[in-house]
Every structure is written in C-alpha cells, then in structure tokens.
C-alpha positions in Angstrom: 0.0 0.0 0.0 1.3 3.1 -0.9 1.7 5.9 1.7 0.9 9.6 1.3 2.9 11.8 3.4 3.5 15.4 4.4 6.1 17.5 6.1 5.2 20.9 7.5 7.0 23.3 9.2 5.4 25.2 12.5 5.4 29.3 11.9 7.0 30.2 14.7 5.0 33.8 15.2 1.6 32.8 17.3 -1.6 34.5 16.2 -3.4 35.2 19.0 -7.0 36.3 17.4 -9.3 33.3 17.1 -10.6 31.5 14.3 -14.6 30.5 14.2 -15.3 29.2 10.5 -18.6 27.5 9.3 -16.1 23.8 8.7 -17.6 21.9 5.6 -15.0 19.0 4.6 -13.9 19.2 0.8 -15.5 22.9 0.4 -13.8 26.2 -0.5 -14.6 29.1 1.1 -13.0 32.6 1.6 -12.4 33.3 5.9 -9.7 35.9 7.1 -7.0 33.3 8.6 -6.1 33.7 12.1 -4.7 31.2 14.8 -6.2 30.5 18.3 -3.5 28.1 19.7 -5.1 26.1 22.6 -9.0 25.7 23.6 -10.8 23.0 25.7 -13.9 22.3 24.8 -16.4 21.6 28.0 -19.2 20.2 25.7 -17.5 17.4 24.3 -14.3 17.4 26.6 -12.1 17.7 23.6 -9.0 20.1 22.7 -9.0 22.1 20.1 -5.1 23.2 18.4 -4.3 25.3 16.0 -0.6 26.4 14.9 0.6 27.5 10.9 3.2 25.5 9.5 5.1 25.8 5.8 5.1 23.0 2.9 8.9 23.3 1.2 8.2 23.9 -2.5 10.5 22.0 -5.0 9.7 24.6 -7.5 12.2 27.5 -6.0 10.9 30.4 -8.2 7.9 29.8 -5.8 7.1 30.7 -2.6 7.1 28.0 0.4 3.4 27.0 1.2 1.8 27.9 4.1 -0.5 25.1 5.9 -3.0 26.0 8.7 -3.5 23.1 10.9 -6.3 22.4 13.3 -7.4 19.3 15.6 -10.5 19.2 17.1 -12.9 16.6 18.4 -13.7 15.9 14.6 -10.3 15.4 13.2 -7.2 17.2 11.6 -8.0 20.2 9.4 -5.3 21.0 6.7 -6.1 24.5 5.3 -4.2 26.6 2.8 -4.8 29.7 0.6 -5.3 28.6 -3.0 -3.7 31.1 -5.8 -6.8 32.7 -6.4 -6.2 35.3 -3.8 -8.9 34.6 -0.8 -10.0 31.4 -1.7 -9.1 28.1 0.6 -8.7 24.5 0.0 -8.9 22.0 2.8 -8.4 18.2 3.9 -9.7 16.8 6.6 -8.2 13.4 8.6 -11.1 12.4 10.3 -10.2 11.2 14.0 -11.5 7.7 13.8 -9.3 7.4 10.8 -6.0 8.0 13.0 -4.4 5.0 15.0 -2.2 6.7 16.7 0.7 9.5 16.5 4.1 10.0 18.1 7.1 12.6 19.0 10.3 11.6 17.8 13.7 13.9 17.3 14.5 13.2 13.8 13.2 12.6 10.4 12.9 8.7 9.6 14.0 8.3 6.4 13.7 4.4 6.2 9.7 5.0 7.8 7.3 2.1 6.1 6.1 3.5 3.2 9.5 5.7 2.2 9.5 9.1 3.5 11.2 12.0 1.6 13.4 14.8 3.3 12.2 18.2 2.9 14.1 21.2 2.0 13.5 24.5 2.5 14.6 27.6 0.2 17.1 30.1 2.4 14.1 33.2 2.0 14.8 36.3 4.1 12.0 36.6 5.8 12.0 32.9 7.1 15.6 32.4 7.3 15.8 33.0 11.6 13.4 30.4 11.8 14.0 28.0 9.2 17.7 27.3 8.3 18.1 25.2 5.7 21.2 24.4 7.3 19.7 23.0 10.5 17.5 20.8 8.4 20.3 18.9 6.3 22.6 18.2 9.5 21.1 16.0 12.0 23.6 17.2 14.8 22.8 20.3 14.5 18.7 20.2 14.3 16.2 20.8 17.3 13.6 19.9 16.3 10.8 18.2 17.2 8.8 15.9 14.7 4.8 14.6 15.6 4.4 11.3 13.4 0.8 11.2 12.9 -0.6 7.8 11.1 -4.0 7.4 9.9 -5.7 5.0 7.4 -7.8 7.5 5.1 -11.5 5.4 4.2 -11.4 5.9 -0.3 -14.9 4.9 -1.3 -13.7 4.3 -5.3 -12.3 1.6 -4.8 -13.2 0.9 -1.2 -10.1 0.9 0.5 -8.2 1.8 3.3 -5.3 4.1 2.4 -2.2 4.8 4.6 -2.0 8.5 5.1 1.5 10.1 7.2 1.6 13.2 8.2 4.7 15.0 9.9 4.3 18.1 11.1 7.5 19.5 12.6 8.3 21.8 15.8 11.6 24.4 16.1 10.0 27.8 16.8 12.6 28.0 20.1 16.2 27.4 20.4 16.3 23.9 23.0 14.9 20.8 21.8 13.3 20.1 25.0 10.6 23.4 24.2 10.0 22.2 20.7 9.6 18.6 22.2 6.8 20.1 24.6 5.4 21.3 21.6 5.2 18.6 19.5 3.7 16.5 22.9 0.7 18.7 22.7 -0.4 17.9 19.8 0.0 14.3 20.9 -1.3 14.1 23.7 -4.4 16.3 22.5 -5.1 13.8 19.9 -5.4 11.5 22.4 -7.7 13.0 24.4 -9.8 13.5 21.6 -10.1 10.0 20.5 -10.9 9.0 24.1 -7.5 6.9 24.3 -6.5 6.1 27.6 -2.7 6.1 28.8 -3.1 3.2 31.3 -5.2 1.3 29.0 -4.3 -2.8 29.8 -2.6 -4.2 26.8 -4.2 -7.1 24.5 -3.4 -10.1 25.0 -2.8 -11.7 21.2 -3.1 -15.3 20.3 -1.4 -16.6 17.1 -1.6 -20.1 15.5 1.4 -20.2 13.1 -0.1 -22.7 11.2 -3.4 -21.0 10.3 -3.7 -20.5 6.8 -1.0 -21.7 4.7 1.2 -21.5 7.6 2.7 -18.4 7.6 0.7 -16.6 10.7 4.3 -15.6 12.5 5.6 -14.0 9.6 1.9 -12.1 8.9 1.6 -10.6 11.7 5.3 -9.3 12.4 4.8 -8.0 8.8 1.0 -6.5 9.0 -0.2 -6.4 12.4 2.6 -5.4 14.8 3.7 -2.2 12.6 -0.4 -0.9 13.3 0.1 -1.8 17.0 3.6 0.3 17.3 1.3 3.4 15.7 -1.5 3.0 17.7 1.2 2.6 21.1 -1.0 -0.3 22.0 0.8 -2.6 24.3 0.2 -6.7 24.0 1.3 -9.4 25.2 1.9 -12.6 22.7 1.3 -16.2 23.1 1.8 -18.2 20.0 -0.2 -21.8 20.2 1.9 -25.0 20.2 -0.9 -27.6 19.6 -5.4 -28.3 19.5 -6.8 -26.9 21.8 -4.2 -24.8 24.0 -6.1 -21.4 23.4 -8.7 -23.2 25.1 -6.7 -24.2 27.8 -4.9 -21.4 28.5 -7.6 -18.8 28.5 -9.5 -21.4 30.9 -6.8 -22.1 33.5 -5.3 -18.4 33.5 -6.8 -16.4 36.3 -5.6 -13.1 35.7 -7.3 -12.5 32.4 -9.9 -10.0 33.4 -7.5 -8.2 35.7 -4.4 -7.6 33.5 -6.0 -7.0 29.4 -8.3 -5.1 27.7 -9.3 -7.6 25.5 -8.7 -10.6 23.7 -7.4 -10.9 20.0 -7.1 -14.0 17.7 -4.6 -14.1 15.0 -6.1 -17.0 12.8 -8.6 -18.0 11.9 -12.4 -19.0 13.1 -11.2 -22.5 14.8 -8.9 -20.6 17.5 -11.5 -18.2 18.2 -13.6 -20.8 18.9 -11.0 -22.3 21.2 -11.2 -19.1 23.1 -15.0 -18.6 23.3 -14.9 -21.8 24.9 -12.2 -21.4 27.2 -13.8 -18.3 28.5 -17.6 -19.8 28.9 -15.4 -22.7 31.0 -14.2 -20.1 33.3 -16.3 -19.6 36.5 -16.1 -16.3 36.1 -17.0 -16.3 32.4 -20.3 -13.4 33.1 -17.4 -10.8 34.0 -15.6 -11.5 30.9 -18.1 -11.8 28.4 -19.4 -8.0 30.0 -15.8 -6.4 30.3 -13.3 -8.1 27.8 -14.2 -7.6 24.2 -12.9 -10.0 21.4 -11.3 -9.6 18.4 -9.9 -11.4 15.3 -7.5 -10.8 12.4 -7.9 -13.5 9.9 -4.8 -15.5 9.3 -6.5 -18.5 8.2 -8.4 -20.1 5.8 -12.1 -19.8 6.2 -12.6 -15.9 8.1 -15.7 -15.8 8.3 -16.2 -14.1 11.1 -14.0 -11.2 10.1 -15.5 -11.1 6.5 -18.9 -10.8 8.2 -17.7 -7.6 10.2 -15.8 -6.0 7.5 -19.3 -6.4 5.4 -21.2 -5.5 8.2 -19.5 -2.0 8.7 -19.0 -1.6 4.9 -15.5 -1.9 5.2 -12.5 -3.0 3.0 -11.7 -6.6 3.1 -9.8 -7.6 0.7 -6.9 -7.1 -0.7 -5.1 -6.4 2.9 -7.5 -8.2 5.2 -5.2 -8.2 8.0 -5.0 -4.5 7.8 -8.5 -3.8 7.6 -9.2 -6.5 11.3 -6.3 -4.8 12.7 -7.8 -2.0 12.3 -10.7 -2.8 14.1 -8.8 -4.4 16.9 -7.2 -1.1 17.7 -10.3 0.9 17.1 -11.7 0.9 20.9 -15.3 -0.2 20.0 -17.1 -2.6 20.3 -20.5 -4.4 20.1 -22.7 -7.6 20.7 -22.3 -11.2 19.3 -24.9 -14.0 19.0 -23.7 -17.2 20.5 -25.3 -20.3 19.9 -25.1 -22.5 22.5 -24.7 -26.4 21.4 -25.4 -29.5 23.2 -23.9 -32.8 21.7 -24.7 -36.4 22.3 -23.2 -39.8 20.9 -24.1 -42.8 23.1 -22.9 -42.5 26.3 -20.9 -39.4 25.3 -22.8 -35.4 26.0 -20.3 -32.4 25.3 -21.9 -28.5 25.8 -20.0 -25.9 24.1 -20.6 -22.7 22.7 -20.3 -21.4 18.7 -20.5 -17.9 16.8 -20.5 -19.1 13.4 -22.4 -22.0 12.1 -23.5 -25.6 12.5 -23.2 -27.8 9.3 -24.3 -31.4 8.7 -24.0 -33.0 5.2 -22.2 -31.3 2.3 -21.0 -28.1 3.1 -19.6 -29.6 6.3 -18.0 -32.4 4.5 -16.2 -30.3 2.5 -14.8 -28.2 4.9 -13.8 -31.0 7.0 -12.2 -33.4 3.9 -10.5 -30.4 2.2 -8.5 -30.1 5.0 -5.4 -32.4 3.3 -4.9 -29.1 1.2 -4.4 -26.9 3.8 -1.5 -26.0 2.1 -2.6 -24.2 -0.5 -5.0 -21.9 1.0 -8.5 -21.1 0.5 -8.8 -22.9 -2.8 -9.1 -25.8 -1.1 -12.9 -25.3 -0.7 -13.5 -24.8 -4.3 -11.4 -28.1 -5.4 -13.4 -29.9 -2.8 -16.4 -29.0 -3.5 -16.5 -30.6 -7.3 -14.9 -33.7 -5.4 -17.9 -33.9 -3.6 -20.8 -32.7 -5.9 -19.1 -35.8 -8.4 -19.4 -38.4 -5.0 -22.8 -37.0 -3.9 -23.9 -38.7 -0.9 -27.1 -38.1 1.4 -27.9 -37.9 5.4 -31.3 -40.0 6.7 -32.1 -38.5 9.8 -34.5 -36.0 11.7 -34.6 -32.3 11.7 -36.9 -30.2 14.1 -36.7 -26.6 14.9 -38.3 -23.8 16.9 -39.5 -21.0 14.5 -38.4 -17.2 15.2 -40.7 -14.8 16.1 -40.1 -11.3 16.1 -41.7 -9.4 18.4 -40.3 -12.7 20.8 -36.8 -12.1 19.9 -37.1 -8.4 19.7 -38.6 -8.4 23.4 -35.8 -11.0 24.5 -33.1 -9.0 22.9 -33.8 -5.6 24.6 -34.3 -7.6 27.6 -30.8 -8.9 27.6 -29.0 -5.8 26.7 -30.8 -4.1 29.4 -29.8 -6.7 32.1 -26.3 -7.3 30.7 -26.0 -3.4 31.1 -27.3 -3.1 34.4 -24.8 -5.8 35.3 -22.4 -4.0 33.9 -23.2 -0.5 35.9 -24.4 -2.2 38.9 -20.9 -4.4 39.1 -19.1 -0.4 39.5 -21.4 0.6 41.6 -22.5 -1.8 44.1 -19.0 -1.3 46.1 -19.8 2.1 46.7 -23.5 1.7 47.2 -23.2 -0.9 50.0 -20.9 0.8 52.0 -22.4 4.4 51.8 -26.0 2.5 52.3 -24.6 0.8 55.6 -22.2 3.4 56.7 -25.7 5.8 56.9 -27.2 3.1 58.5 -24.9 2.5 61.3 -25.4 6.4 62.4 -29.4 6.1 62.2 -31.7 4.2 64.6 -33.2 2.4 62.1 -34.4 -1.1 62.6 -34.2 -4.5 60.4 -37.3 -4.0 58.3 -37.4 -0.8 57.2 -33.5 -1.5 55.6 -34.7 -4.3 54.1 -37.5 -2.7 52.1 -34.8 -0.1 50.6 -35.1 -0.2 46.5 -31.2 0.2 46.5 -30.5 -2.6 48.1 -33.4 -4.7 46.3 -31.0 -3.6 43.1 -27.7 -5.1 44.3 -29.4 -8.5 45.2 -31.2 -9.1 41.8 -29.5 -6.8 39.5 -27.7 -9.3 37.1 -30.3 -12.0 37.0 -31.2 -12.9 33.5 -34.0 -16.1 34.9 -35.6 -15.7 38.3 -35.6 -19.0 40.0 -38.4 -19.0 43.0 -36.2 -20.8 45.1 -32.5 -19.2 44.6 -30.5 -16.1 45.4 -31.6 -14.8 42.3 -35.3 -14.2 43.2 -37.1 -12.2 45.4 -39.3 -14.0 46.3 -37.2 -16.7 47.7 -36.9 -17.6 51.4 -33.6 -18.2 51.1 -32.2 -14.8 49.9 -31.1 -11.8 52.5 -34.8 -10.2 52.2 -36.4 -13.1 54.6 -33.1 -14.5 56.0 -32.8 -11.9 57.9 -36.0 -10.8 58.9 -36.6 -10.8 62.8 -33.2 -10.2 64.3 -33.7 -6.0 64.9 -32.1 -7.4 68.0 -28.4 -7.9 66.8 -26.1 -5.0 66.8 -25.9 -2.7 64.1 -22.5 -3.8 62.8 -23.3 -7.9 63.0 -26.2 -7.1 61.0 -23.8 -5.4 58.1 -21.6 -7.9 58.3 -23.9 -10.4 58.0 -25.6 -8.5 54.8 -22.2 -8.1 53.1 -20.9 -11.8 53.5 -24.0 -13.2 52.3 -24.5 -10.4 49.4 -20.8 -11.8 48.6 -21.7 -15.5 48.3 -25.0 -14.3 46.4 -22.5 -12.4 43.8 -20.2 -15.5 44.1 -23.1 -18.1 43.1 -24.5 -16.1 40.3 -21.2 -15.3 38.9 -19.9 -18.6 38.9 -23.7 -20.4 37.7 -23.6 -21.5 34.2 -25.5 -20.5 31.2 -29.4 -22.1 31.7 -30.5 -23.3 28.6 -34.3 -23.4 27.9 -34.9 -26.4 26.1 -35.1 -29.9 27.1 -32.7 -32.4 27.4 -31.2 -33.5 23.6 -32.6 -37.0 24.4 -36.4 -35.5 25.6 -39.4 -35.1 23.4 -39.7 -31.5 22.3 -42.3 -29.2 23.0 -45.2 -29.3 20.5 -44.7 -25.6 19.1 -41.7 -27.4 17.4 -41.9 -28.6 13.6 -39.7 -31.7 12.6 -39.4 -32.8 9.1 -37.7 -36.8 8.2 -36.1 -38.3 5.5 -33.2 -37.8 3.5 -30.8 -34.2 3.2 -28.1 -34.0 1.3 -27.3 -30.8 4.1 -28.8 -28.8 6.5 -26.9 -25.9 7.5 -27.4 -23.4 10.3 -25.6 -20.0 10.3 -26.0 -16.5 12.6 -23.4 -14.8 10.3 -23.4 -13.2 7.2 -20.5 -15.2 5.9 -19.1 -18.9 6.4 -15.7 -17.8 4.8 -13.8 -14.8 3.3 -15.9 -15.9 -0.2 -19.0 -17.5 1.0 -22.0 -14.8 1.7 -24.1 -17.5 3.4 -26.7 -15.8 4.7 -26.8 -11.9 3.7 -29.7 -10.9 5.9 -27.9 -12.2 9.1 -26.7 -9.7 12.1 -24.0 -9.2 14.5 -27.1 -9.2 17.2 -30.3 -9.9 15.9 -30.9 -13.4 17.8 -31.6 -15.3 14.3 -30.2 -18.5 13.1 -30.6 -19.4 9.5 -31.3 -22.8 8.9 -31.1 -23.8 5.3 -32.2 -27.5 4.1 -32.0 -29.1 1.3 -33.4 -32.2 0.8 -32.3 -35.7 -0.8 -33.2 -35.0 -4.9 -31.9 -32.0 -6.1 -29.8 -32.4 -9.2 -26.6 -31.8 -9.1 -26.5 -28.6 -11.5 -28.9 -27.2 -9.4 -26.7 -28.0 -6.3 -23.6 -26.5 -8.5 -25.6 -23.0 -8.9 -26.4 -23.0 -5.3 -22.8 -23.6 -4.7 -21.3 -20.8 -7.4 -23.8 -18.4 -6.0 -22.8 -18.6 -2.4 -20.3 -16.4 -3.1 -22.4 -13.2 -4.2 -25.2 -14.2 -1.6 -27.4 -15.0 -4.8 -28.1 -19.3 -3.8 -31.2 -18.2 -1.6 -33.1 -16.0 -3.9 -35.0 -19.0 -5.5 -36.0 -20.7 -1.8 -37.9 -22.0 -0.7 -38.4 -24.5 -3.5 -39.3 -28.1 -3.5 -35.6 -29.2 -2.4 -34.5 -26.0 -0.8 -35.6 -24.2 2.3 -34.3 -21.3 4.1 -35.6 -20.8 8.2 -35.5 -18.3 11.0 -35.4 -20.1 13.7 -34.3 -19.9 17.5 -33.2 -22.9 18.3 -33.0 -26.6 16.3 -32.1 -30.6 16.6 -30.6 -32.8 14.1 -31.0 -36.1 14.8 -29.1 -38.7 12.8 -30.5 -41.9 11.9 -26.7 -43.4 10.7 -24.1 -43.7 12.6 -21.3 -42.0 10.1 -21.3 -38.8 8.9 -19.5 -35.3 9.4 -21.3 -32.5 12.0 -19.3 -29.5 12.3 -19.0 -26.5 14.8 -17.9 -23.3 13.8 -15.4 -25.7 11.1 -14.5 -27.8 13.9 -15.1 -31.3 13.5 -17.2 -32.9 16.8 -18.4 -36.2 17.3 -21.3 -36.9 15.0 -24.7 -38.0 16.8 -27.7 -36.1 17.8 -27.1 -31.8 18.2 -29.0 -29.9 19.3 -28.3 -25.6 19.7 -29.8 -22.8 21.2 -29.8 -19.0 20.2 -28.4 -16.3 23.4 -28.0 -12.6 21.6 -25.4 -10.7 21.9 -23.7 -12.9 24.8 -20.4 -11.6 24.1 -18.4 -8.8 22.8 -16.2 -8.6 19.8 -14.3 -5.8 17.9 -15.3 -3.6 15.3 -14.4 -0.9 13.3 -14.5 2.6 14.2 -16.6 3.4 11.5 -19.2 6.6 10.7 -19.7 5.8 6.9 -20.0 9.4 5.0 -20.4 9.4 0.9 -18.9 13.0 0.9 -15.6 13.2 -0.8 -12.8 15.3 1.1 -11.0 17.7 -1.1 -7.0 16.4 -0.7 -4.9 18.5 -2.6 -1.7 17.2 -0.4 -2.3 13.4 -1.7 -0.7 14.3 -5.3 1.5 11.1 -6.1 4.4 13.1 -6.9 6.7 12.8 -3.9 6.8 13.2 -0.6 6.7 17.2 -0.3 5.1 18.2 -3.2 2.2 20.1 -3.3 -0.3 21.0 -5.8 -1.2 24.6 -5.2 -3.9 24.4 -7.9 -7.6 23.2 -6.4 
C-alpha cells in the first residue's frame, strides 16, 4: 500500500485572534485566517489546536506553502490559501481514521512506506526560523517531529489508504521546548479520541499454522507495525498444539484483571477455542461483560472477520489483516450472537458454545475433507467441492426446529441488553453503594425491616439475574435470599447485621457469577415441545448459520446480524440435481443461492433454536469448522452474549478535497484546487 505523506513546518509567530469558520469537509470558502492556539472544549471534553506551519516547495521560483493546521474533536483540518487570492482548499483526517501519533527527534528516512526529506529555500523573511542548514545536519537540528498515522476510508475503490503526516516543531532554540510542543499535539489527539494512557494491553493469540502456515511471519509483517502506531501494548502467546487457546484462557486467572481484550490471529477454529475457554471459566459473566474479542484472519475460512468488514461496509480484501487490525485497535465494540450447542453420541454429552455456524452433510464435509490441502489456501474449498458434488452422498435422519418470532426475539433482545447493562453499571457501583448504604445506616436508629424494604438494596441483590428461579438467590421471592433471611433479628447489633448483609451479598455475587449459562430447552434425548416442527427423511445438508459469511468468499446468509438473535437454517433435501446443487454452490459467493428458496428441495428458516437427529451412525457434524463427534445436536440462540471488535466506523459518501495526496513525492504540493 502506498503511503501519502506530508512535512510541515510550524510558523513560529503565534496569532493570537481566534478562528470560528462554518467547517464543511472538501468545500472552499474565503475566511480571514487567524490562529487560536489552545482551547478545551467543555461540551464534548475535547482540545482544540491550532498552529501555521510551511510545505517546502521543489519549485524555487515559488514561494514555500503555508498550511494552517487544526485538531479538534472531529479530526485534523489542513487548510491553505489557494492562488486565487482569498479562496481556501482543505483536507480533513477524520479522527476515527487515526491510530495513533508519536514525538520523535529526527526525520525517519527508512519510515514504512518511504518518507522524503524536505528542504527549504534560504528566503529572508523565514531564514531566523528555518535554516536550511539545521534541516540537512542531524547534529545540528532541534527539532521536534509529531508522526501522525492514519488510514484514510477511499470509497472508489473501497479501500483503506495509509496517510502520514509530519508536522515539525523548532520555533525556540532547545529541543526540550519544541519537544513540549510537538507533545501537545500528541497528547491532545489522544484526548480527543478518548484513548486512555493506562489502558491494559491485549493479549494476542497466534496459530502459526493458520492459513497456509505463515501466521508468525503475517503478523510481524501486517499487524505489529499498526500496533507500534497506535502505542498499543500486547502481550503474545503463540499456540503450540489443538486446543491450547482453550486451555490457556481457561486455567489463566488473571485475564480480566491484566487485558483489555482478547485478539485471535487465525482463523475461526482458535476463536472458537477461546470462546470456549472463556464460557469454561467460572467467572466467564465478567468477561463476556468487560473483555471484548477480536480477530485478524490469518487463516483459511474468516468468516467471522468477512462478516464484520461487510457489516460495517468496510474494506476486506486485498489487505485483510490491515483492515481487522484496524478494528482491533479501534476501541469499540458491540454484541455477538452465541449459539449454545449441546452434543450427544451414546454415552458421550459435550456442551460448548459457537458464533458461526453448525453444518451437517455437504457443506460440512467439504470443509472438514479439504482439510489435506491446507497448504494451498482457500482454494481448497472450491477443489473440494467438485470432489464432492461428483461423490454425492445423502444424510437419513431427523430435523426439528423452533421457528423465530419477532416481536419474541425483539422483546428477548432488549431484555438482555438491558440486564447485561445493568450488570455491567451495577458491578461499578455496588461497592460504593453498599458501603455508603450501611455506613448511613450505622449512624441512624433504624431497625431491620425498614432497611430491608430499601429499592437500593433490592438492586444489588437481583440486578444481574437474567431467569428468576423461585427458590434461589436470584429471586425475590425466595426464602432463602437476604430479604427473609434476615428478617426478625432487629435485635443484633448494628454492625453484626452489616456484616452479616455483606458476606451473604458476597456469596450471592459468588453463586450467580460462577452459575452456568441455563439453557431453555429440554434435554437433547427428551421429546420436544409441540410448538416445534420436525421434518424426516433424507438431506443432502442442512446448514445453520447466525453470520453473514461462512468464509472470506462464502456470503451464506446476507440478511444475518452481529445481534439480531436469528439463526438461519437452510435444508436441502435428498433430490436436487446436481446442476442445481452447483448454482447453489457458485452463488454462495455473491449471496445470490437463496433467492429461489424456498423450493421443493431448498428451504431457508428463521429459527431460535433446532435438533438434528441422525439416523446413521457416520457422517461429518461441524461447529464453527471444527469437526465434533457426530450424533444427535442440538443448539440454542443467546444474543449478543459476548463482545467482539469492530471498526471505528461513521460511513459518510462525501468526498474530502486532498490537494496534499498528489503522487508526486513526498513534499510536493499541488497549489492548484
């Protein structure tokens, strides 16, 4: 990717009269120019900058080009006065394109992406200020150079294009003034994108086998050069064999105290390694409300970070490690379905937990058999899948499903996000609530009851309870919570009846934090409930997805969200030709293969939860890719049960005038608008 870069020079004579302009991006306008240098804004708690700086001109029978340079909470302004006297051309770097910036004493002339020296002409009015002299000899220059990186959002193509800008500080005569300068600006931007100085590093996960095996060398190459410009700290645990991710994030106890998140470099199997892990954990509610997840797709399949990248209307490919970096670095985040499975061969019953899809028949079989050309990429699929569709084969079993409703699944949805937000808030505050509560209490003569009938404390007991259970701590109305436990004993002392509340609200926490997910449904080997339908017979697949993609180049099911509590279910029964079955195939890639169903073979569902039931005993079921041990499944929609990463993205059509992105060096600058 090519890198566009510029190198300005700060005026060193401040204008003090302040500058309030109308700002429209990519407009020209005429507006006396004038300087305020430093304002905070108490609106938005952002800082607003502005300083003039000079562009060197290679043309020396022209004058050096002045830049006027402003941050505020909507980005980096770069204004200068066209040649038509009074008239103004502008860029702006929006702030959610910027990763990152830093201060640094010198030029870097080897800087990813090449970076040209600029030169200044020896003018008599700017020569005190800007010696050429001090510019060509390192020893002598002070100095002080802001690196600011950002990743500029081009909507023809759609891309993501690598944008440096260098503005560069030596209006005094020590390097440590200019330095203070130049820190400003950086640490301004930071407070305008909200970025945190003691924010916990990530903790990254790589498989170096993911894809066609180079994952090490991707992400020194890719992802490590975004996380040095964004000064995000991580620690990095490269995987050694199946199933350590899994392990690891299950038997480490620090997770939720020491990261601000976890990120998967590979592809959708080790992300489902650490889903698991973490729903293994006994503390696994904290996480899943505190410690987002994200992924950068070093493997073959990538579904999942296809599905965001289309979600968000972002670049994918060519550079889709860029573009899921990007998103890792981005500080937001947002809900993810997870489907929670429930497996069962003889004597054998494994739960676990997926966020992609659940295949049975062809689709799955070609994941799974393709695997013995890993090697050469995702091409594997395509080779496969003519393997198969010329060895058709079908699966006899049973099918049955519970159909989605929406005003159900739109009630259940805002009902979760409500409780897992409460949780969230009520997790701070509860500390401080409980003490201040008590701590009034103690210095009132108050007795038993009446504290027990305080809302506040009726919050901390039952906050974070997603089912209420009429005989558990999470109720009410049980007998055996702190409500009734304690009723009747206005005799003890003040302080044995705090104590008393606080251990047993501690054990309550305790208990809820470390129950397991409930499911709803019956037990994979009970008779369903009769508002389920069943169909029997023979499928040559049935395939159940809850995102929009399966891989990078498979738009499954183009209708699907990140949160909207839907799995698609899509059958297709034993008779379809196999030209019909190749269409269905080709168009999976454009998210075309549904747009006949349902047909006589073919059937697309919204459903909530499902059970596949095999009649033989061989066969491939897969989870999320993974291959598990085939027999009955059954799996159950929970939305938005987890957080992942996503880009920091506010999609606008307008195009930004950029008169300092001509590809014609590094400090050249077309004057002409």
């Amino acid at each position: 990717m090519n890198s566009k870069k510029i190198f300005l020079y700060k005026e060193s004579i401040s204008m003090k009269s302040e500058f309030q302009a109308y700002i429209t991006s990519g407009k020209r306008y005429n507006q006396k120019l004038s300087v305020n240098m430093t304002v905070y804004n108490e609106n938005n708690k952002s800082i607003e900058l502005m300083e003039n700086f000079y562009v060197s001109n290679k043309n020396k029978k022209k004058h050096n080009l002045k830049i006027q340079v402003k941050l505020n909470d909507t980005g980096i302004y770069l204004r200068h006065e066209t040649t038509e006297g009074g008239h103004f051309t502008e860029q702006l770097i929006r702030l959610e394109d910027i990763v990152g910036s830093n201060c640094d004493n010198h030029v870097r002339k080897r800087l990813r992406g090449g970076l040209g020296s600029c030169k200044r002409d020896r003018d008599d009015d700017e020569a005190h200020h800007h010696s050429e002299n001090n510019a060509d000899n390192d020893s002598k220059d002070l100095s002080a150079y802001l690196y600011i990186f950002a990743y500029i959002r081009k909507e023809k193509p759609l891309k993501r294009e690598r944008v440096v800008r260098i503005l560069r500080f030596r209006s005094f005569l020590s390097f440590e003034e200019n330095l203070k300068c130049a820190e400003r600006w950086h640490n301004a931007i930071k407070v305008n994108k909200r970025a945190s100085d003691d924010r916990r590093p990530l903790l990254i996960l790589l498989n170096p086998k993911s894809g066609s095996g180079k994952g090490r060398q991707l992400f020194q190459n890719e992802v490590a050069p975004i996380l040095k410009e964004a000064e995000i700290q991580y620690e990095f645990i490269v995987t050694t064999h199946a199933n350590y991710a899994r392990d690891y994030i299950r038997q480490r106890k620090d997770i939720a105290q020491s990261y601000s998140g976890i990120v998967v470099a590979s592809g959708d199997g080790l992300f489902f390694e650490v889903l698991n892990g973490i729903m293994e954990r006994l503390d696994w509610r904290l996480l899943t409300h505190h410690l987002p997840l994200g992924i950068i797709p070093c493997g073959s399949g990538n579904g999942l970070a296809k599905t965001i990248a289309h979600l968000y209307n972002e670049p994918f490919e060519p550079k889709p490690i860029l573009h899921a970096t990007l998103a890792c670095v981005s500080g937001k985040n947002t809900p993810l379905d997870v489907v929670r499975i429930e497996l069962a061969n003889g004597d054998k019953y494994l739960e676990m937990y997926s966020f992609l899809s659940v295949g049975w028949g062809l689709i799955a079989d070609i994941d799974i058999e393709s695997e013995k050309l890993r090697s050469i990429g995702a091409q594997r699929f395509t080779l496969w899948s003519i393997h198969r569709l010329l060895h058709l084969r079908a699966c006899k079993g049973k099918v049955s499903y519970l159909p989605w409703r929406q005003n159900e699944s739109i009630t259940k949805t805002k009902t979760e996000d409500i409780s897992t937000k409460q949780a969230v808030n009520e997790e701070a505050k509860a500390p401080h609530s409980i003490l201040k509560h008590y701590h009034d209490f103690q210095e009132e003569e108050n007795d038993s009851d009446t504290i027990l009938e305080n809302s506040e404390f009726v919050d901390i007991i039952s906050h974070s309870s997603r089912k209420y259970n009429g005989d558990s701590w999470q109720s009410a109305e049980s007998r055996r919570t702190a409500y009734y436990s304690l009723a009747g004993q206005s005799t003890r002392s003040q302080r044995s009846i705090t104590a008393s509340v606080l251990s047993k609200i501690e054990a309550a926490n305790t208990e809820l934090e470390a129950k397991a997910l409930q499911s709803h449904l019956p037990p994979l080997k009970s008779p369903l409930p009769a508002d389920w339908n069943t169909e029997e017979g023979e499928f040559i697949m049935v395939h159940a997805a809850y995102t929009t993609h399966l891989a990078a180049d498979c738009l499954f099911a183009p209708e699907s969200k990140l949160n909207d509590g839907i799995i698609y279910l899509v059958i297709i029964r034993a008779g379809i030709s196999r030209v019909q079955l190749l269409n269905f195939l080709l168009s999976m890639s454009s998210g075309t293969h549904l747009d006949e169903a349902p047909s006589s073979h073919v059937q697309v569902l919204r459903v909530t939860a499902f059970r596949i039931e095999p009649h033989n005993s061989d066969g491939i079921i897969t989870v999320d890719g993974e291959r598990m041990e085939y027999g009955s499944i059954q799996a159950e929609m929970f939305p938005g049960l987890i957080k992942v990463m996503v880009p920091n993205t506010s999609v606008i059509k307008a195009e930004c005038i950029d008169e300092y992105d001509q590809n014609k060096g590094a400090c050249e600058v077309n004057e002409n608008p």
